[in-house]
C-alpha positions in Angstrom: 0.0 0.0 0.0 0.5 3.5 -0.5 2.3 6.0 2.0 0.5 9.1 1.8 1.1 12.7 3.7 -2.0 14.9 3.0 -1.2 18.5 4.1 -4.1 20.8 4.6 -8.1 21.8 7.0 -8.9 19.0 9.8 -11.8 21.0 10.8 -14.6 20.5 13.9 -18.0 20.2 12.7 -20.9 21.2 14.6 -24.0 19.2 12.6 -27.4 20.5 13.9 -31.0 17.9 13.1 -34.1 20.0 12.6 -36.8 17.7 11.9 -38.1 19.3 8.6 -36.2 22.3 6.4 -37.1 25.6 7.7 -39.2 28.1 5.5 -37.8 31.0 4.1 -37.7 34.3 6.8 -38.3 31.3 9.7 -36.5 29.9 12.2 -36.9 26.5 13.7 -34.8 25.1 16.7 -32.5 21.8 16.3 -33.8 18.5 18.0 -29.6 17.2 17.8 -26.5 18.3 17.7 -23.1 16.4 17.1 -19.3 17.3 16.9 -17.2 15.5 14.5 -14.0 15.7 12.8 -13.7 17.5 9.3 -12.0 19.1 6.9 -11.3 17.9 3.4 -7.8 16.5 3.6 -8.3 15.2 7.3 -11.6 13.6 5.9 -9.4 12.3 2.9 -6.5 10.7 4.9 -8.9 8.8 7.1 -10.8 7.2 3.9 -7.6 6.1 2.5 -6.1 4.6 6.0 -9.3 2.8 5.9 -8.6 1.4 3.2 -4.9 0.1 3.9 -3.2 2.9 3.2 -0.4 4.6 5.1 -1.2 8.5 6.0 -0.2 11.0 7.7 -1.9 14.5 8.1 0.2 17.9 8.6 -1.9 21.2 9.5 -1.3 23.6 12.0 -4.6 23.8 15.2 -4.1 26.1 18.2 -3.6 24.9 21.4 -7.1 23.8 22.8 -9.4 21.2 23.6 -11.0 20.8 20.2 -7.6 20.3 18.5 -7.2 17.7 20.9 -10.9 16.1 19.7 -9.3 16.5 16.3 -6.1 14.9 16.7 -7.5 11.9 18.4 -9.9 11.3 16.4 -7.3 11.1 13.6 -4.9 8.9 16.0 -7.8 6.4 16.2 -7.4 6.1 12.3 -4.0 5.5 13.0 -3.1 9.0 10.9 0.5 9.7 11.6 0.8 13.6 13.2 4.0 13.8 14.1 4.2 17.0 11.1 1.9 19.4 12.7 2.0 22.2 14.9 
């Protein structure tokens, strides 16, 4: 397999459920709410280490709790980030 370093956004996303779409000029409250990791390249690394594949991810996140949520959610991929800051 493959040894791949992708270097770009690992991002937190906050998804909100509603139960239907709101209508236009409305507002409507959300019956969920989850956190996940995101981010194109950090979304892409983790596909490909799922499939066999080697990866590493190198970005730079600040120094906070929800860079932590980011990083191990990538460790539990096994993504290699030893590169970031």
């Amino acid at each position: 397999m493959a040894r791949i370093r992708g270097m770009g956004i690992a991002t937190l996303d906050i998804i909100k459920s509603v139960n239907e779409c709101a209508r236009e000029e409305s507002k409507q409250r959300a019956v969920s709410q989850r956190i996940v990791r995101g981010g194109n390249v950090g979304n892409t690394v983790v596909r490909l280490s799922q499939q066999g594949h080697h990866c590493a991810w190198g970005g730079v996140l600040a120094d906070d709790p929800n860079a932590d949520y980011i990083f191990n959610d990538l460790h539990s991929h096994a993504i290699d980030t030893s590169a970031c800051r």
